[in-house]
C-alpha positions as MATLAB code, in Angstrom:
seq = 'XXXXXXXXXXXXXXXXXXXXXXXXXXXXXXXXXXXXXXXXXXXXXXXXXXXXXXXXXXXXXXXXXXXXXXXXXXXXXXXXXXXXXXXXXXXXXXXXXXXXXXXXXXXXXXXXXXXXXXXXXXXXXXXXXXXXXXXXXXXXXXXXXXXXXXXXXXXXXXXXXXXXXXXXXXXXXXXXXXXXXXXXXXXXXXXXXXXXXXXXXXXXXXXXXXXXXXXXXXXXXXXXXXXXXXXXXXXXXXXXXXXXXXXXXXXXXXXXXXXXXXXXXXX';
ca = [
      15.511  -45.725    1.864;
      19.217  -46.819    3.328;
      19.248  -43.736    4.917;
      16.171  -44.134    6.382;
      16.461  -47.853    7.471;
      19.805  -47.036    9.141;
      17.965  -43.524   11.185;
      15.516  -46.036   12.391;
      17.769  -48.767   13.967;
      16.961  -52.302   14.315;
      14.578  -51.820   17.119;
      13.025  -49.181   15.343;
      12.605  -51.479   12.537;
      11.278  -54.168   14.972;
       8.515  -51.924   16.029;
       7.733  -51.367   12.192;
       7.156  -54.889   11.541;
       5.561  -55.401   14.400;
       2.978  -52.717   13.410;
       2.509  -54.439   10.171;
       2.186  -57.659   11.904;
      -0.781  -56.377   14.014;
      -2.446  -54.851   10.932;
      -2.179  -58.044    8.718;
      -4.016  -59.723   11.971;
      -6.596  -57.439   12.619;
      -6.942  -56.780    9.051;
      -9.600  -55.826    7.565;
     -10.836  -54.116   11.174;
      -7.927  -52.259   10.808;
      -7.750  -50.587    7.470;
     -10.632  -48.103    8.478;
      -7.565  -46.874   11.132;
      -4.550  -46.987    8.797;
      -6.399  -44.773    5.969;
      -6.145  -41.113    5.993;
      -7.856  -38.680    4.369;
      -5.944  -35.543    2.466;
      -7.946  -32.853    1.054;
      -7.068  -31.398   -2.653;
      -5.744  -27.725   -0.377;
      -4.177  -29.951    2.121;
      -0.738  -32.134    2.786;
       0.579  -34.448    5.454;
       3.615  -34.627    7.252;
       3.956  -38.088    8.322;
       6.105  -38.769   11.484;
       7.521  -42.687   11.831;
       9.144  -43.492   15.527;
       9.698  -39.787   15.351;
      11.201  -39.064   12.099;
      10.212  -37.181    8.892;
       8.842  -40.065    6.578;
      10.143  -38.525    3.359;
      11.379  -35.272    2.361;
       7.927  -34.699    0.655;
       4.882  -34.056    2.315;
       1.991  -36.461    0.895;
      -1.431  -36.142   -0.577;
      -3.722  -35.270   -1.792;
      -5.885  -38.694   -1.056;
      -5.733  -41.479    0.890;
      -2.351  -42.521    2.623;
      -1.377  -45.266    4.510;
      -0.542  -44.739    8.642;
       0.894  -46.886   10.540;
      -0.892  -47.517   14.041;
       1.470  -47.123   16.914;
       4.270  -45.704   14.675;
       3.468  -43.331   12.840;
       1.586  -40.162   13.440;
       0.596  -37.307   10.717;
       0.319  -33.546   10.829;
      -1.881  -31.875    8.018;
      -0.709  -28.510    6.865;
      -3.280  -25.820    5.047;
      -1.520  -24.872    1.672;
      -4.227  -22.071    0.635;
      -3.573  -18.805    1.329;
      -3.775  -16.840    4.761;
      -4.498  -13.416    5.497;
      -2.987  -11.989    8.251;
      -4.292   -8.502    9.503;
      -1.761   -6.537   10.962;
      -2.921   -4.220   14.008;
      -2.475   -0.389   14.130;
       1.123    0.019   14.876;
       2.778    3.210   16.693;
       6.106    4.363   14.536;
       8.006    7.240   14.702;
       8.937    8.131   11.716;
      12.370    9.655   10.185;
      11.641   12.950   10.334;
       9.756   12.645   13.955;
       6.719   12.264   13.770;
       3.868    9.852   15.695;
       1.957    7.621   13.697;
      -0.227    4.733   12.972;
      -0.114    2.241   10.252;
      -1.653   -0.943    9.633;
      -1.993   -3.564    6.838;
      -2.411   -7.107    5.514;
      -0.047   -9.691    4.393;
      -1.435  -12.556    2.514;
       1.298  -15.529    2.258;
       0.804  -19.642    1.654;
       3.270  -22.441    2.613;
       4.714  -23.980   -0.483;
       6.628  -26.319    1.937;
       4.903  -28.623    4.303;
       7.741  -30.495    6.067;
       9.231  -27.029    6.108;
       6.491  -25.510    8.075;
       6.553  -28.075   10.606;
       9.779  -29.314   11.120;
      11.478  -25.509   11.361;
       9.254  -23.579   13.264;
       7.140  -23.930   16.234;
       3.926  -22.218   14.928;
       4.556  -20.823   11.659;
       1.375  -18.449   11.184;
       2.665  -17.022   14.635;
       5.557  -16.660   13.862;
       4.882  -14.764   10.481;
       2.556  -12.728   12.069;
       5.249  -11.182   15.273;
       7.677  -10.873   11.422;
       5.040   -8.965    9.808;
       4.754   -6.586   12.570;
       8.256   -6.003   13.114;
       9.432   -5.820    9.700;
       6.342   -3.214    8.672;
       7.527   -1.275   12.582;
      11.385   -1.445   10.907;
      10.729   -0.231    7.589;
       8.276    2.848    7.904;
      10.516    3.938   10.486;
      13.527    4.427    8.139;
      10.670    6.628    6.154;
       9.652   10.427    6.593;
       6.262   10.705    6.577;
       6.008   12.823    3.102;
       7.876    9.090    1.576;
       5.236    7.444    3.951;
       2.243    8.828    2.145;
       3.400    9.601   -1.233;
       4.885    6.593   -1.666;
       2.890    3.144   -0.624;
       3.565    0.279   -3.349;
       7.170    0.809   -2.861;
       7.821    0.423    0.905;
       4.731   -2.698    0.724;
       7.373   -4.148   -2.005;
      10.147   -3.736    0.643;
       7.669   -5.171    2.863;
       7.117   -8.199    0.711;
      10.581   -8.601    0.064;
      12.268   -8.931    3.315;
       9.171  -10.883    4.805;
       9.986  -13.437    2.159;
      13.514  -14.487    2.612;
      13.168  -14.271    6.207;
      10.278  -16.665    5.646;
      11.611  -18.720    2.976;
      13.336  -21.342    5.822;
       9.673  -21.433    7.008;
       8.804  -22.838    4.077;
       6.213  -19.558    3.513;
       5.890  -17.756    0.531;
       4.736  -14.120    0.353;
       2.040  -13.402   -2.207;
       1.601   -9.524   -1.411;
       1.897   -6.948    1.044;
      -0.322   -3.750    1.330;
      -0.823   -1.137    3.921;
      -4.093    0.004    4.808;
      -4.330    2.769    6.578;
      -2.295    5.609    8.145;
      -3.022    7.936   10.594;
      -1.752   10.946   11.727;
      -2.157   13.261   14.867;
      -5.140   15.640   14.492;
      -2.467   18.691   15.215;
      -0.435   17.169   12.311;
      -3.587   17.396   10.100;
      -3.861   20.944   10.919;
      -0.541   22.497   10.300;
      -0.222   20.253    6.650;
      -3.887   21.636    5.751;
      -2.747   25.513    6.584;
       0.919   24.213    4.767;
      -1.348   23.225    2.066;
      -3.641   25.923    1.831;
      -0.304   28.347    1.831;
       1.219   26.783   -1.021;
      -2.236   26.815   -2.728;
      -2.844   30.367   -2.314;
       1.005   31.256   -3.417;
       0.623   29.649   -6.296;
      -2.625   32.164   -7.228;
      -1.340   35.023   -6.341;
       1.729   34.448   -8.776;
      -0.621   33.399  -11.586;
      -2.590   36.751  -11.012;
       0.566   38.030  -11.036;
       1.599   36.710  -14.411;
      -1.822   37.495  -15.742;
      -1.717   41.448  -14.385;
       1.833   41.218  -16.068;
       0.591   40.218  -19.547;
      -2.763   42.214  -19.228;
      -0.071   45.284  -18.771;
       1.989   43.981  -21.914;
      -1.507   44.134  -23.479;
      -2.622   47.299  -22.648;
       0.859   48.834  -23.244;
       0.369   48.128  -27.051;
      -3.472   48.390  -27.240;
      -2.452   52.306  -26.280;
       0.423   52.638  -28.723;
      -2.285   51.596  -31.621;
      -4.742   53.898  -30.314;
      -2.094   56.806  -30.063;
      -1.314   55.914  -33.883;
      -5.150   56.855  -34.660;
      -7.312   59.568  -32.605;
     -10.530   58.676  -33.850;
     -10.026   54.728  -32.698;
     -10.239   56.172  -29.364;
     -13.746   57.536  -29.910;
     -14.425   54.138  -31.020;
     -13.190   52.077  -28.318;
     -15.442   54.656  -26.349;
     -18.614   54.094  -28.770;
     -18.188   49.904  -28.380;
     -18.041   50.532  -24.572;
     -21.395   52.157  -24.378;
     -22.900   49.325  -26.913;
     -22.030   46.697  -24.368;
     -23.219   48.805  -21.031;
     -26.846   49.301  -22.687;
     -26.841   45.492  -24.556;
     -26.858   43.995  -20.381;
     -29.717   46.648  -19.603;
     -28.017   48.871  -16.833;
     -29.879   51.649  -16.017;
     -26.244   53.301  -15.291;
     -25.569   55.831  -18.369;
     -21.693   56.310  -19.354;
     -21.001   59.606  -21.248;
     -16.986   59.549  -22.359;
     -15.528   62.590  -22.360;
     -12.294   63.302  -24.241;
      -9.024   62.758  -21.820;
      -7.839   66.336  -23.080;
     -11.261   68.131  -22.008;
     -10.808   66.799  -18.406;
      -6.445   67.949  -18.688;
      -8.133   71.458  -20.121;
     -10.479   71.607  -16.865;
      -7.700   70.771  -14.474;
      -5.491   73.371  -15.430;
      -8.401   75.549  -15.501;
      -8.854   75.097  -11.813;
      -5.390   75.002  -10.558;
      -5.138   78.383  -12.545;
      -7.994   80.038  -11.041;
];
């Protein structure tokens, strides 16, 4: 309160007590002009000859103005969202593209938000699109896609202290949406696809390789016994006629068809 007397000077203070003067006069005319309003979401920064009235914003309820002297600013404490437009970035490893996304912040200071910046929602909103322009463009665009929550934290992070003079807190970042040229789209789908269809054709290859492992000792058993061979032949034909194929199989012994070979190489 010294402090504040001695900021005010003795005219200052003469003007104060004249204001009271003309309210104790015109009283009770002049009470319906002196009483303010603050909503529950709201505060008020209250402004004597000029000067911050206290450190601390007031309200919620009624408070007491001053005609002539003092003047009051109200200040929104719920939260804003602030959309931020599609913005061109070149990314680290060059490439075009578009991002967008939201920041939703709240003052937690009132006399903050008034006294240190101009327009404060402005001025968050030019941060928010530099900041999101500076960060994604320290990103490739593999880190860019793959990796969301953790460059909105950075987001978050920076906007905050840079906002924190402000008198702005920032509840979370996100971004919405990126886009990428339509040529782009292309040559990752075909990158895609490639890597896709590599992948198969080693896992057929692993499979032919195991199939061949298989086979290799499926023979050695069936060398061991002759007749399991005839067998093998017999259980064939049962599962031919079980899908009703009109297609008859007759198996012939392997050495009948080496006997006929040499038969007709000798003649």
């Amino acid at each position: 309160v010294a402090d504040r007397r001695e900021g005010l000077g003795i005219c200052g203070w003469i003007l104060v007590s004249l204001s009271f003067l003309f309210v104790l006069i015109t009283f009770p005319i002049s009470i319906w002009t002196c009483i303010k309003v603050v909503k529950e979401y709201e505060r008020a920064v209250v402004f004597r000859l000029g000067r911050i009235l206290s450190k601390k914003a007031k309200g919620p309820g009624l408070i007491l103005i001053l005609p002539c002297t003092d003047i009051f600013i109200k200040v929104d404490l719920r939260t804003v969202t602030c959309k931020i437009p599609p913005q061109e970035i070149l990314t680290k490893d060059a490439v075009t593209t578009q991002a967008d996304g939201v920041v939703y912040y709240r003052i937690h200071s009132a006399v903050s938000a008034v006294a240190n910046v101009t327009d404060v929602h402005s001025a968050t909103f030019l941060l928010a699109q530099t900041t999101l322009r500076n960060v994604l463009g320290t990103k490739s665009l593999a880190q860019l896609l793959a990796g969301r929550e953790e460059i909105a934290h950075n987001i978050q992070t920076i906007l905050d202290s840079a906002t924190d003079r402000w008198g702005i807190k920032v509840a979370r970042v996100e971004i919405k949406d990126v886009r990428i040229p339509v040529a782009m789209q292309r040559a990752m789908a075909a990158e895609a696809e490639a890597a896709r269809e590599a992948r198969a054709k080693v896992v057929a290859a692993e499979g032919e390789r195991n199939a061949s492992k298989a086979l290799k000792q499926a023979s050695m058993v069936l060398t061991e016994s002759p007749a399991g061979l005839q067998l093998r032949y017999l259980q064939t034909l049962t599962t031919l006629a079980a899908e009703n194929n009109s297609t008859i199989v007759f198996p012939l012994p392997i050495n009948m068809l080496e006997a006929l070979g040499q038969k007709n190489r000798g003649g």
